[in-house]
N, C-alpha and C positions, 0 to 999 in steps of 0.2 A: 793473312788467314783469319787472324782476330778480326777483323773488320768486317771482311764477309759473313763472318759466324755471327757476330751483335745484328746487320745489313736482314741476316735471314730470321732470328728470332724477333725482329722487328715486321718483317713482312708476314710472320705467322701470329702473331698478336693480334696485328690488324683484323686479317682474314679474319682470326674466331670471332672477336668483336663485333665485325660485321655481320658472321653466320649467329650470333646471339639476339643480337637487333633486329635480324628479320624472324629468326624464329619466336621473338617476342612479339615482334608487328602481329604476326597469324594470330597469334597465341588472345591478344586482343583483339582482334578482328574475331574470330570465331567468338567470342563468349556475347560481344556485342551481337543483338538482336533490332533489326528495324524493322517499320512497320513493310516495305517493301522486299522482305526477306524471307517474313513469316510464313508458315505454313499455311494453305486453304482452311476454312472453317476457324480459326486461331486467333483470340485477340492478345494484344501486349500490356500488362499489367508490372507497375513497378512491385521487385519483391527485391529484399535484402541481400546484400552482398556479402556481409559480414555479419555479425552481430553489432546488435547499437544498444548499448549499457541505457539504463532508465539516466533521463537527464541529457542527454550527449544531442549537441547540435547537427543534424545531419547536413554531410557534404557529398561531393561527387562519389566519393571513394565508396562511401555505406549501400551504393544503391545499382541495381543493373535490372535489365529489362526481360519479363520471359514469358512465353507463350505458354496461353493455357487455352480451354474451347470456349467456341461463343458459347453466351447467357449464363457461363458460370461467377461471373462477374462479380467480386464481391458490393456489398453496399459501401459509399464511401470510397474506394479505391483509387490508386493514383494509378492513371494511365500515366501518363508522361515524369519525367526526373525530375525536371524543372518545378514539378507541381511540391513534390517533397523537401527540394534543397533548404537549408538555412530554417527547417522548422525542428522542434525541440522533442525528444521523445517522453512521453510521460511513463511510459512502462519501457522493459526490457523484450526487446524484437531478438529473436531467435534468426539465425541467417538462414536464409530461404523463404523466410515468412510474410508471406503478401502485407502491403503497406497500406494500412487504412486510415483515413483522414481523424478519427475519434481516438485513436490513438496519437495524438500528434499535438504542441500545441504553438501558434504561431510567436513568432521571435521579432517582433520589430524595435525594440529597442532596449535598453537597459543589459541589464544580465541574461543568462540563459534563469537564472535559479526566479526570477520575476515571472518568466513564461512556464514556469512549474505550478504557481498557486493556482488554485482552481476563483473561481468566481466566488467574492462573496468570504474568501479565506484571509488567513493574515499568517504570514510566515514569522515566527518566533524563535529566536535562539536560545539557547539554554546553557549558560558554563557547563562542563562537564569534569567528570576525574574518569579514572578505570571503574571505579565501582558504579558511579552512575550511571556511564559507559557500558553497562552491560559486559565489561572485559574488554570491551573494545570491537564487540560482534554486532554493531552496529552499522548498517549500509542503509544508502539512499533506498529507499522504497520500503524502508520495514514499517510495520504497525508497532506501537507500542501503548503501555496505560502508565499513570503519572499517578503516582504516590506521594503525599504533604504527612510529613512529618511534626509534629510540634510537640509543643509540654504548657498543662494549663496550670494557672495559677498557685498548683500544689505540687507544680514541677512532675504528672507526670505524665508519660507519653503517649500519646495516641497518633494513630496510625490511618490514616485513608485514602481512598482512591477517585482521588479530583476530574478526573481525566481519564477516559477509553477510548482505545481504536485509533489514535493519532497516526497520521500519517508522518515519515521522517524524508523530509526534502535533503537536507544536505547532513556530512557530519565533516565539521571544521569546514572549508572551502571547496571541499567537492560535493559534487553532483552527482556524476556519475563515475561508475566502477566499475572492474568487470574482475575485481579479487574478492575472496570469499575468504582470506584469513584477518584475522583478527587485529584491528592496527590500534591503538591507544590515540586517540582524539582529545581537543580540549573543549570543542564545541557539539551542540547538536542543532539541529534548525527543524522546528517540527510546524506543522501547517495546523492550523486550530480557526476557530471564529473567533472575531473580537471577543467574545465575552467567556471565553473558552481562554484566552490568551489574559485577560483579566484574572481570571483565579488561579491560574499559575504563577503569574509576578504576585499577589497577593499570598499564597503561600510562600514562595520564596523568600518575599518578606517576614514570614510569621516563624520560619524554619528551613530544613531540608527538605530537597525533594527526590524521587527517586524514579529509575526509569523502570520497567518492565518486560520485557521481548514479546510478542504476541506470537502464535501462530498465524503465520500467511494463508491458512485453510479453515481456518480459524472464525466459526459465525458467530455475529455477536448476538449472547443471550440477553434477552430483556425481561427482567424481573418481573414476577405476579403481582400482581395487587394483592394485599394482604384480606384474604377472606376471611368476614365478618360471621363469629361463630353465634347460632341464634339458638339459646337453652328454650327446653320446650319448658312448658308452667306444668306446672303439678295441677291434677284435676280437681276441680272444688269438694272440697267435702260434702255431699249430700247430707243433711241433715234428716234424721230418723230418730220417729215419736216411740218410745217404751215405755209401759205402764207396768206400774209398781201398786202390790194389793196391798194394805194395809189390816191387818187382825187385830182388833179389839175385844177380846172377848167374844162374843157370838157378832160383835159389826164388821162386815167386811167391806173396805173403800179400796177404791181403786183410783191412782192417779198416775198422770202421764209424765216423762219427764222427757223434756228436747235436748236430742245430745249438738 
């Protein structure tokens, strides 16, 4: 009796198993779109499956195929999956959100955080603690500005701002994230120009330095030129002639005097 009973909860495992496997087979099969599937008028444009954190390699899994109408076609667009695999995302893709080639940037060797710099950039790391860490509310993709610290020869301190608008590639060995709470880091890796990346080692050497959070809405303001204040001139004195009589007795003179 035991035998048959284990004989039958065996034969009922299977079956769901199987009825699992094929109701996943549909389950895939329907979400897949091919070009021989699509609706009349309808082209197929690769858009996100998931969300892909700023930084994150894309793979099969980030990506599915879906019909939208002809000529709405974005510029840049990936038709095909193959076209997007194994490239690097520079921003954060929202899942659903049509995948465009300028958002994207190619991976052929090295690191993923290499295919992050822009042209022309130089990625710099920076020690960090909590305080310079911004608390630790520091994630791949923020803005921030760069604060040097020092003390002059009479020991005392001044304060400046080296650096605006930096972009923050990684913090410690990530790239990408898709958490919003606050972690304590020991590193930041921020994207700068060579000579942008010069006066930060150069403060560090001189002193501390410190981070800033930016607003991500945040446009950057560029200072006035200091206008040059032009005093009007005082108008010339006109000079005017008065005569003065002179009484003498019954002589009377008169002379002029120039003021």
């Amino acid at each position: 009796m035991a035998k048959r009973r284990g004989l039958i909860l065996v034969l009922l495992s299977l079956m769901m198993a199987v009825g699992a496997a094929v109701v996943a087979n549909k389950w895939v099969n329907g979400q897949l779109v091919t070009q021989a599937s699509a609706a009349p008028n309808t082209q197929l444009v690769v858009t996100a499956a998931i969300s892909i954190p700023f930084g994150t390699k894309v793979e099969a899994r980030h990506l599915k195929l879906t019909e939208i109408p002809e000529g709405v076609l974005p510029t840049g667009a990936f038709t095909e999956l193959t076209d997007a695999e194994d490239k690097v995302s520079t921003s954060s893709i929202a899942r659903g959100e049509i995948l465009v080639a300028e958002r994207f940037a190619e991976h052929s060797r090295g690191s993923t955080l290499a295919a992050l710099v822009a042209p022309n950039m130089r990625a710099v790391t920076v020690r960090v603690d909590d305080v310079i860490g911004v608390g630790g509310f520091l994630l791949p993709g923020n803005k921030v500005d760069v604060l040097a610290a020092r003390r002059d020869r009479n020991q005392r301190a001044t304060t400046e701002t080296i650096l605006t608008n930096i972009k923050v590639l990684a913090v410690d060995q990530t790239a990408a994230t898709e958490e919003n709470e606050p972690v304590i880091v020991r590193a930041v890796t921020l994207e700068m120009t060579p000579k942008e990346a010069e006066k930060i080692v150069k403060a560090r050497t001189e002193g501390t330095i410190q981070l800033t959070l930016r607003n991500p809405e945040e446009v950057e303001i560029v200072p006035e030129a200091p206008k040059q204040v032009v005093r009007a001139r005082a108008p010339a004195r006109r000079r005017t002639d008065t005569s003065v009589e002179i009484i003498r007795g019954t002589d009377v003179k008169k002379t002029k005097t120039k003021n």
